[in-house]
N, C-alpha and C positions, 0 to 999 in steps of 0.2 A: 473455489475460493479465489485463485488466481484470476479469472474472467472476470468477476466482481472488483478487485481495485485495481485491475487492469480499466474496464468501464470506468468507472469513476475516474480517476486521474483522467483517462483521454478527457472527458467529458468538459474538465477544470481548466485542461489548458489552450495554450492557443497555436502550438505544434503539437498535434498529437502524435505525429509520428517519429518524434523524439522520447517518447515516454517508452522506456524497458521497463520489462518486469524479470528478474530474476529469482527463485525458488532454490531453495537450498532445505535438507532435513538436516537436520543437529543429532548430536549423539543420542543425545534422552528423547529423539522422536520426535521432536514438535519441529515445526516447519516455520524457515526464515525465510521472510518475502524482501525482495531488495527492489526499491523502488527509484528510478533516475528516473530525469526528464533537464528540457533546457534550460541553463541557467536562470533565463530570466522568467520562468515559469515555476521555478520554485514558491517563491510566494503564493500563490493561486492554491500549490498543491498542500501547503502548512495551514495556512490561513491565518486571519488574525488569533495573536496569541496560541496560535496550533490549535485551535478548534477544529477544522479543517480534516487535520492529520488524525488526531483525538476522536474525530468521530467515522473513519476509515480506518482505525484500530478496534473500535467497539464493534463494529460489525462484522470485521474479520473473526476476533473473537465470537461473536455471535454464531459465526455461520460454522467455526471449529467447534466451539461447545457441542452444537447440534450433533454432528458427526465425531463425536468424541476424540477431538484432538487437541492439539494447541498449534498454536500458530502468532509470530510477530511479524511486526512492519517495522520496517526499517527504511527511512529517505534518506537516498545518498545525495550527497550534494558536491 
């Protein structure tokens, strides 16, 4: 799951090598993804009206459902 909006964000911005990916599990087990990158490449990774972000949460979710877990994204800014 992390490789997947790791790819993506790289994919979105225009340093890629600014973009971290952070992974953390929570108490109740589901896993927190923390997503930075450079400031002014935020934009890019939200998108308009967070469509963007919005559709790199659904597939995260997607790809935990499968693997029966849960999992959030979180952009830090």
């Amino acid at each position: 799951m992390k490789e997947l909006i790791e790819f993506i964000a790289k994919s979105l911005v225009e340093k890629p090598g600014d973009v971290t990916l952070s992974e953390e599990e929570k108490e109740d087990g589901s896993i927190l993804y923390k997503l930075a990158a450079a400031q002014e490449d935020m934009g890019r990774i939200i998108g308009k009206q967070g469509r963007t972000a919005k559709a790199m949460r659904t597939l995260l979710n997607a790809k935990a459902t499968r693997e029966n877990k849960r999992a959030s994204l979180q952009i830090m800014e």
